[in-house]
OpenMM code with the backbone's topology and positions (N, CA, C; nanometers):
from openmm import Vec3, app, unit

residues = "UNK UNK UNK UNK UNK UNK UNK UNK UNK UNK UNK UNK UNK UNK UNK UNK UNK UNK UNK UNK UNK UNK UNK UNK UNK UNK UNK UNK UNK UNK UNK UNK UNK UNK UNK UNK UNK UNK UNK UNK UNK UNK UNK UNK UNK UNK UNK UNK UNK UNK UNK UNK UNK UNK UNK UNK UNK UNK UNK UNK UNK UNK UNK UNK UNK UNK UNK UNK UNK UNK UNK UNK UNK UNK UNK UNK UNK UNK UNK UNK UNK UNK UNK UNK UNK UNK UNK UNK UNK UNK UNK UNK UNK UNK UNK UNK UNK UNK".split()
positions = [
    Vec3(-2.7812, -5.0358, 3.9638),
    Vec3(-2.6434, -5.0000, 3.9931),
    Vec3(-2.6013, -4.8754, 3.9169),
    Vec3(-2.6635, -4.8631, 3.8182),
    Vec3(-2.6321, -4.7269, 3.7371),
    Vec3(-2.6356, -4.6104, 3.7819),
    Vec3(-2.7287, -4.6167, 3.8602),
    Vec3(-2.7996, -4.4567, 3.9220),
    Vec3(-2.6752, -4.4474, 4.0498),
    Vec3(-2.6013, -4.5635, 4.1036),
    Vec3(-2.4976, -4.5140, 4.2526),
    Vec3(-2.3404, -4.4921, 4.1542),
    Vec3(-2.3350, -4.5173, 4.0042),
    Vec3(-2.2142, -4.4915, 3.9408),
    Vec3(-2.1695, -4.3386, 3.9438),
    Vec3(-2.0696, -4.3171, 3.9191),
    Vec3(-2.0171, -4.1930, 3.8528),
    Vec3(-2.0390, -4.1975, 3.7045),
    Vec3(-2.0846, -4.0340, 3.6990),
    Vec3(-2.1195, -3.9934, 3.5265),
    Vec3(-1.9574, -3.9972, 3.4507),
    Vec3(-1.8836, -4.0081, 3.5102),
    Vec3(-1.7188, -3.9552, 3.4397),
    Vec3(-1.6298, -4.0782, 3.4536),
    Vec3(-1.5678, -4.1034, 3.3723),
    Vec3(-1.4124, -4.2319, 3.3827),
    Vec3(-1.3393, -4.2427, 3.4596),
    Vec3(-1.2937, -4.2966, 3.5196),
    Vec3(-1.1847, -4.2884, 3.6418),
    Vec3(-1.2127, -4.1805, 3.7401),
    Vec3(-1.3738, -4.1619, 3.7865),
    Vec3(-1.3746, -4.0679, 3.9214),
    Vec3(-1.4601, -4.1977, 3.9926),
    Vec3(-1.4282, -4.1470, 4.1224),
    Vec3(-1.5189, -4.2307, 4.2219),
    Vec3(-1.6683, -4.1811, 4.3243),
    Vec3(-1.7598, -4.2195, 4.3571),
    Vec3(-1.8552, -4.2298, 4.4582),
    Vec3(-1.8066, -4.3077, 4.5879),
    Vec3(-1.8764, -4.2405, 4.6580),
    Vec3(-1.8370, -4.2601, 4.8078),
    Vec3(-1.9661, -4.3240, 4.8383),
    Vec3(-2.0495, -4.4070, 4.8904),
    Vec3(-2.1278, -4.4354, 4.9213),
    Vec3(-2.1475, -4.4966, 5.0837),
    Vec3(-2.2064, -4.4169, 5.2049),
    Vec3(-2.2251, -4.4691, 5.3514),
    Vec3(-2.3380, -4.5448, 5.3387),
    Vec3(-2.3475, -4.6554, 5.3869),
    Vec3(-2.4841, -4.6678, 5.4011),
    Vec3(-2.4518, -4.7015, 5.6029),
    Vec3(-2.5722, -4.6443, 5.6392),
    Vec3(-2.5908, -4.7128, 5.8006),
    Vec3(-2.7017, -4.7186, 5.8641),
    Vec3(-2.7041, -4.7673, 5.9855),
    Vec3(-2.8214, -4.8164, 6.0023),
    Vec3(-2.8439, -4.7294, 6.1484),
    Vec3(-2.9421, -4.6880, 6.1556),
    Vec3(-3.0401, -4.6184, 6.3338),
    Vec3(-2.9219, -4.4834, 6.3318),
    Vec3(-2.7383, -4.4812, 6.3736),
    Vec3(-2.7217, -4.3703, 6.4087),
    Vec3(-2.6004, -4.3800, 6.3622),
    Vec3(-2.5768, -4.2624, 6.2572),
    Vec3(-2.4196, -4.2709, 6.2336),
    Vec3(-2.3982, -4.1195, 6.3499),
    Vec3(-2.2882, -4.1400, 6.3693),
    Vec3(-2.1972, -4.0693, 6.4973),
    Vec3(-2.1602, -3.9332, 6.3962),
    Vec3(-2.1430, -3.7798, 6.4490),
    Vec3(-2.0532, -3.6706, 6.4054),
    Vec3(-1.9093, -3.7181, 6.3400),
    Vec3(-1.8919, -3.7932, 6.4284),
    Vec3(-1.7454, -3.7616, 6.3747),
    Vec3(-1.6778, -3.8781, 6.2342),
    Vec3(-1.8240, -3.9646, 6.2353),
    Vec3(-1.7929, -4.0595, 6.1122),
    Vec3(-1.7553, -3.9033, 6.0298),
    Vec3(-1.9116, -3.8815, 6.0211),
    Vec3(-1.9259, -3.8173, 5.8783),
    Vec3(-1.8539, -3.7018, 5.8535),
    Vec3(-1.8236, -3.6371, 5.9922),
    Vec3(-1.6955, -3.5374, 5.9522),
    Vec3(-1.5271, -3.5653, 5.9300),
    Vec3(-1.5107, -3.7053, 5.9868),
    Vec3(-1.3746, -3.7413, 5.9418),
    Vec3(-1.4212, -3.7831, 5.7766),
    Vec3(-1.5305, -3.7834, 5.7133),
    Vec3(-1.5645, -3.8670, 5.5847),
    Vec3(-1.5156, -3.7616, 5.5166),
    Vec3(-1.5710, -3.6315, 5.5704),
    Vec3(-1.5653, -3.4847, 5.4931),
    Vec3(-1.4130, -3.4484, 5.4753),
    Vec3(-1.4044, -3.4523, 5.5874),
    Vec3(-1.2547, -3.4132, 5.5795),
    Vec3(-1.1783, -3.4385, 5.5426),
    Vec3(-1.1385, -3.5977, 5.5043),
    Vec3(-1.0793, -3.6189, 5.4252),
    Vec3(-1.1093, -3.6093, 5.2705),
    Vec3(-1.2528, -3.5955, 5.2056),
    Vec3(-1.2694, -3.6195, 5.0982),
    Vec3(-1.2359, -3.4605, 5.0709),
    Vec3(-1.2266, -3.3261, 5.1283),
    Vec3(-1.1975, -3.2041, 5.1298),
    Vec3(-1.0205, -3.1758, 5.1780),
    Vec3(-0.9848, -3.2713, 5.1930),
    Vec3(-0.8755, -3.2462, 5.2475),
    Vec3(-0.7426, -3.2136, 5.1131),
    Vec3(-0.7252, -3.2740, 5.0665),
    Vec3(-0.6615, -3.2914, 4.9535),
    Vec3(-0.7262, -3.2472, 4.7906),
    Vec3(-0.6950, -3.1751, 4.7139),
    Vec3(-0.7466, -3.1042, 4.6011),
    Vec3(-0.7796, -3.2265, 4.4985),
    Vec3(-0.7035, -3.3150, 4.4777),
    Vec3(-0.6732, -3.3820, 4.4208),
    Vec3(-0.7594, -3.4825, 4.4327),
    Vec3(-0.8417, -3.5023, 4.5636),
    Vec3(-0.9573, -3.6139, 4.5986),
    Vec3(-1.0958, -3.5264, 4.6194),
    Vec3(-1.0627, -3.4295, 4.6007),
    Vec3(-1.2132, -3.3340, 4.5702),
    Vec3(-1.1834, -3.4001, 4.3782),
    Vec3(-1.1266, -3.4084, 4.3162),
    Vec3(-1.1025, -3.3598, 4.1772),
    Vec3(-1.1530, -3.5394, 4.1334),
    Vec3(-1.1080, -3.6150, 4.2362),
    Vec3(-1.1542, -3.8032, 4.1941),
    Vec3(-1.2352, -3.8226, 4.2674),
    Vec3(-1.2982, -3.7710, 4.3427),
    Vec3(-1.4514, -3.8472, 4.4323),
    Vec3(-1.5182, -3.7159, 4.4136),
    Vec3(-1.5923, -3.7733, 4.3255),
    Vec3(-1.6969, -3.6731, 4.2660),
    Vec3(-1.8264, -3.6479, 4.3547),
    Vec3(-1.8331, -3.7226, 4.4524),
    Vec3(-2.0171, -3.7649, 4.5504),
    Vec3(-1.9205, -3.8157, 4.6820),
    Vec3(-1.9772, -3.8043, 4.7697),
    Vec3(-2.0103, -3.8581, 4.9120),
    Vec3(-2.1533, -3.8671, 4.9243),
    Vec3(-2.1612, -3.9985, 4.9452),
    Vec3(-2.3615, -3.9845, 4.9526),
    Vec3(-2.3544, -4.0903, 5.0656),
    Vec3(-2.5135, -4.0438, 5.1669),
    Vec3(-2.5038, -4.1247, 5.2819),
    Vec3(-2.6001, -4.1761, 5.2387),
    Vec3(-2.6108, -4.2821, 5.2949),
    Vec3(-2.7708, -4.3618, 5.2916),
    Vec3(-2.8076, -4.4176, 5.4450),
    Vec3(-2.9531, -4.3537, 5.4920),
    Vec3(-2.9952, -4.4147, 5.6530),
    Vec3(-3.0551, -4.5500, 5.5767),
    Vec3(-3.0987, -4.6188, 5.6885),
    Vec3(-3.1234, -4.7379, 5.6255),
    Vec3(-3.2523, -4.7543, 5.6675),
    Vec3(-3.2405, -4.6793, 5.7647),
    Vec3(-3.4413, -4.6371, 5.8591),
    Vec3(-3.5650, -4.6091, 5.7470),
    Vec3(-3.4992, -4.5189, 5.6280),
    Vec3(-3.5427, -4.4830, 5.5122),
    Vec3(-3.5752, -4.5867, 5.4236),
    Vec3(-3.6740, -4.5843, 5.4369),
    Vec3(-3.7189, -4.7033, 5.2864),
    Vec3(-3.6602, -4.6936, 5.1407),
    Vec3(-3.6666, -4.5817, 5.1043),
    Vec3(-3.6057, -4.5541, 5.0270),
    Vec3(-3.4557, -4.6126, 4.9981),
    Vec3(-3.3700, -4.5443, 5.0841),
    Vec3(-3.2481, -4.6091, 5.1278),
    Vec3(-3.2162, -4.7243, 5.1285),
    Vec3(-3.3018, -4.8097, 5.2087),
    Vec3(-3.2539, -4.9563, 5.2600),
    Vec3(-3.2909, -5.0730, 5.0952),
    Vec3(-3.3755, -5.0060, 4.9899),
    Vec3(-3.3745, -5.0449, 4.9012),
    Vec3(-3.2585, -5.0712, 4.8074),
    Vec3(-3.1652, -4.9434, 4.8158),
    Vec3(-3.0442, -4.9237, 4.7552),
    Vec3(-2.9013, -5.0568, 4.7980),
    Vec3(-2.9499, -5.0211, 4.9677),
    Vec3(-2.8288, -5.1522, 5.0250),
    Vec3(-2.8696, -5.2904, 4.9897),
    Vec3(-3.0044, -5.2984, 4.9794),
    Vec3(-3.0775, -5.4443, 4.9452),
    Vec3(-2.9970, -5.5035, 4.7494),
    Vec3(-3.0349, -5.3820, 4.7363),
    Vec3(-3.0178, -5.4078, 4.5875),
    Vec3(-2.8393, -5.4307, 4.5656),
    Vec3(-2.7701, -5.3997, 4.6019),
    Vec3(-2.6043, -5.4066, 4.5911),
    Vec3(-2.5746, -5.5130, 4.6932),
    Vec3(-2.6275, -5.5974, 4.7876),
    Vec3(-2.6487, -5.7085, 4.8743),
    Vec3(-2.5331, -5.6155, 5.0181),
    Vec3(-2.5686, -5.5031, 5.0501),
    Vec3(-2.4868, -5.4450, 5.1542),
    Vec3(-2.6257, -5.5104, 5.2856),
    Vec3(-2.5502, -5.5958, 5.3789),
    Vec3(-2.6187, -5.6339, 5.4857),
    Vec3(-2.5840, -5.6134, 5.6000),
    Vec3(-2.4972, -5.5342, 5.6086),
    Vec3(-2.3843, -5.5110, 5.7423),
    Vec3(-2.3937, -5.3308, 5.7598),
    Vec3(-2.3874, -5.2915, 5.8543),
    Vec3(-2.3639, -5.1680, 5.8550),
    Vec3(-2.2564, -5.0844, 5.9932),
    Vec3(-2.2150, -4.9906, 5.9566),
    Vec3(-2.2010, -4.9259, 5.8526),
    Vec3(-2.1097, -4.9584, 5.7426),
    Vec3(-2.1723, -4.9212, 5.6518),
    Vec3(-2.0534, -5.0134, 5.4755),
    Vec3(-2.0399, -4.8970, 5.4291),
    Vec3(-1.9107, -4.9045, 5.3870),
    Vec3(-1.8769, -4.8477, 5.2889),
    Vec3(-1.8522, -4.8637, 5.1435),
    Vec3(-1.9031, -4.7744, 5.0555),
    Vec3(-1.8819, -4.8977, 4.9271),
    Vec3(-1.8753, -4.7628, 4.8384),
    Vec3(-1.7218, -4.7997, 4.7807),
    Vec3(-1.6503, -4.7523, 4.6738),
    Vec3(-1.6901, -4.7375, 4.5150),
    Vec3(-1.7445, -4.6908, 4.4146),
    Vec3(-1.7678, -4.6810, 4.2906),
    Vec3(-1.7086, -4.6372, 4.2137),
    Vec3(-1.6373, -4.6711, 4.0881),
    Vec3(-1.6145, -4.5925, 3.9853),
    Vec3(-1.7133, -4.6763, 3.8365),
    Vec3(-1.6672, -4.6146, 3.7180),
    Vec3(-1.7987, -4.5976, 3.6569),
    Vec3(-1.7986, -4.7922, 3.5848),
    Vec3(-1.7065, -4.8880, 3.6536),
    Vec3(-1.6948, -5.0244, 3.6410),
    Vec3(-1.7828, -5.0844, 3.6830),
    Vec3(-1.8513, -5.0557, 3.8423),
    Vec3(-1.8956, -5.0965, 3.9348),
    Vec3(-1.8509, -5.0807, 4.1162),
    Vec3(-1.8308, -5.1590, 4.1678),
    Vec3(-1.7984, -5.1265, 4.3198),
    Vec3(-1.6490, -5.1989, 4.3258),
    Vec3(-1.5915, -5.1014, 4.3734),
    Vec3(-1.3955, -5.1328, 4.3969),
    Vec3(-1.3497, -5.1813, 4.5290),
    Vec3(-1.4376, -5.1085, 4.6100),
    Vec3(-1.4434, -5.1957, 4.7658),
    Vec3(-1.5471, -5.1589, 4.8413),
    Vec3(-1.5961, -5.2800, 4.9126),
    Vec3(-1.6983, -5.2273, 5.0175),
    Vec3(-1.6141, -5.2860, 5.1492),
    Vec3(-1.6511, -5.1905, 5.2548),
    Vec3(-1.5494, -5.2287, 5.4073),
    Vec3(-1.6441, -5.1657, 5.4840),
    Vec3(-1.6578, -5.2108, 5.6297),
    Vec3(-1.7135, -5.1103, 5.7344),
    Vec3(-1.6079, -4.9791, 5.7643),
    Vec3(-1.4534, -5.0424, 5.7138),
    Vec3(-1.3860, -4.9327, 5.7820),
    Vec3(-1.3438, -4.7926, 5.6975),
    Vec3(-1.3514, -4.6499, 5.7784),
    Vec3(-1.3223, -4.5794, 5.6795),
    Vec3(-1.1671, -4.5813, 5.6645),
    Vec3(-1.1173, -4.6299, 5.7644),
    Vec3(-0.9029, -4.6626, 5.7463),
    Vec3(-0.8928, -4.7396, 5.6303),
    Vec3(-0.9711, -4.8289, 5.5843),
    Vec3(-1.0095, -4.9003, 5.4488),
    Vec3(-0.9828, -4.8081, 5.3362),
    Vec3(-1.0784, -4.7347, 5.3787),
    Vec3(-1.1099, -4.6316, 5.2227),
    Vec3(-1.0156, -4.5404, 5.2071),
    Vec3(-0.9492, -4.4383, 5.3206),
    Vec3(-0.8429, -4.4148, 5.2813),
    Vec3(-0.7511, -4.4540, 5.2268),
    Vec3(-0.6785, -4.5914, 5.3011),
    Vec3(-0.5883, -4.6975, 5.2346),
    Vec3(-0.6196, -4.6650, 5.0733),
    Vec3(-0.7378, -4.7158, 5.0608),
    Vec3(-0.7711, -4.7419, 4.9057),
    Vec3(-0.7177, -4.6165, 4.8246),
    Vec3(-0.8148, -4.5352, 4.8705),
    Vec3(-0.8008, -4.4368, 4.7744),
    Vec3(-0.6695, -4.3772, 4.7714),
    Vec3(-0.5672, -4.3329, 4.9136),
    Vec3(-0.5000, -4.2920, 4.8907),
    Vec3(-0.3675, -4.3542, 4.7944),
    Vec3(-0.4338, -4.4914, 4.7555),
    Vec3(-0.2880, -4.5610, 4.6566),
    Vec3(-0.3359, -4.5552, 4.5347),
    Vec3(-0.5026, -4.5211, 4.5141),
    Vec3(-0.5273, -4.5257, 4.3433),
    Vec3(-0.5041, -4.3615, 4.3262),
    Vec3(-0.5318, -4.2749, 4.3860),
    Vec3(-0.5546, -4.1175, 4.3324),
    Vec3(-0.3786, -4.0835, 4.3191),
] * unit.nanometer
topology = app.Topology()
chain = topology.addChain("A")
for resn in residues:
    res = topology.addResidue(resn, chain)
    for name in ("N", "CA", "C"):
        topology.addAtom(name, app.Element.getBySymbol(name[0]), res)
């Protein structure tokens, strides 16, 4: 779990994980909002995707028990703050802690 934390106090990781095909416009509404606002470039330090096709990858969702996809799962340097399929989720979230 250490290695998907943030190096800094009160910033967050973005973490996708999905499985066979994430769509354009996930990952550009992901961008866009995490670019949208100065202030959430300045607290979400990472957006990181994870395919799950990837061995590599699917090790990471195994290990945090993510079995559903696509998940989203929230980090700051505590552990995980929310995991949701939805990204209306993560906005919600973030936009009431930042």
């Amino acid at each position: 779990m250490k290695e998907l934390k943030p190096a800094e106090t009160e910033k967050y990781v973005i973490h996708l994980f999905y499985k066979n095909y994430l769509p354009d416009s996930e990952t550009t509404e992901l961008n866009t909002f995490h670019n949208f606002n100065p202030e959430f470039t300045k607290e979400i330090i990472k957006v990181q995707f994870w395919d799950q096709e990837q061995k590599r990858d699917s090790k990471w969702a195994a290990a945090i028990g993510v079995k559903e996809f696509p998940m989203y799962v929230i980090v700051d340097i505590n552990g995980i703050v929310l995991e949701t399929p939805f990204l209306s989720q993560v906005k919600e979230f973030l936009g009431k802690s930042l």
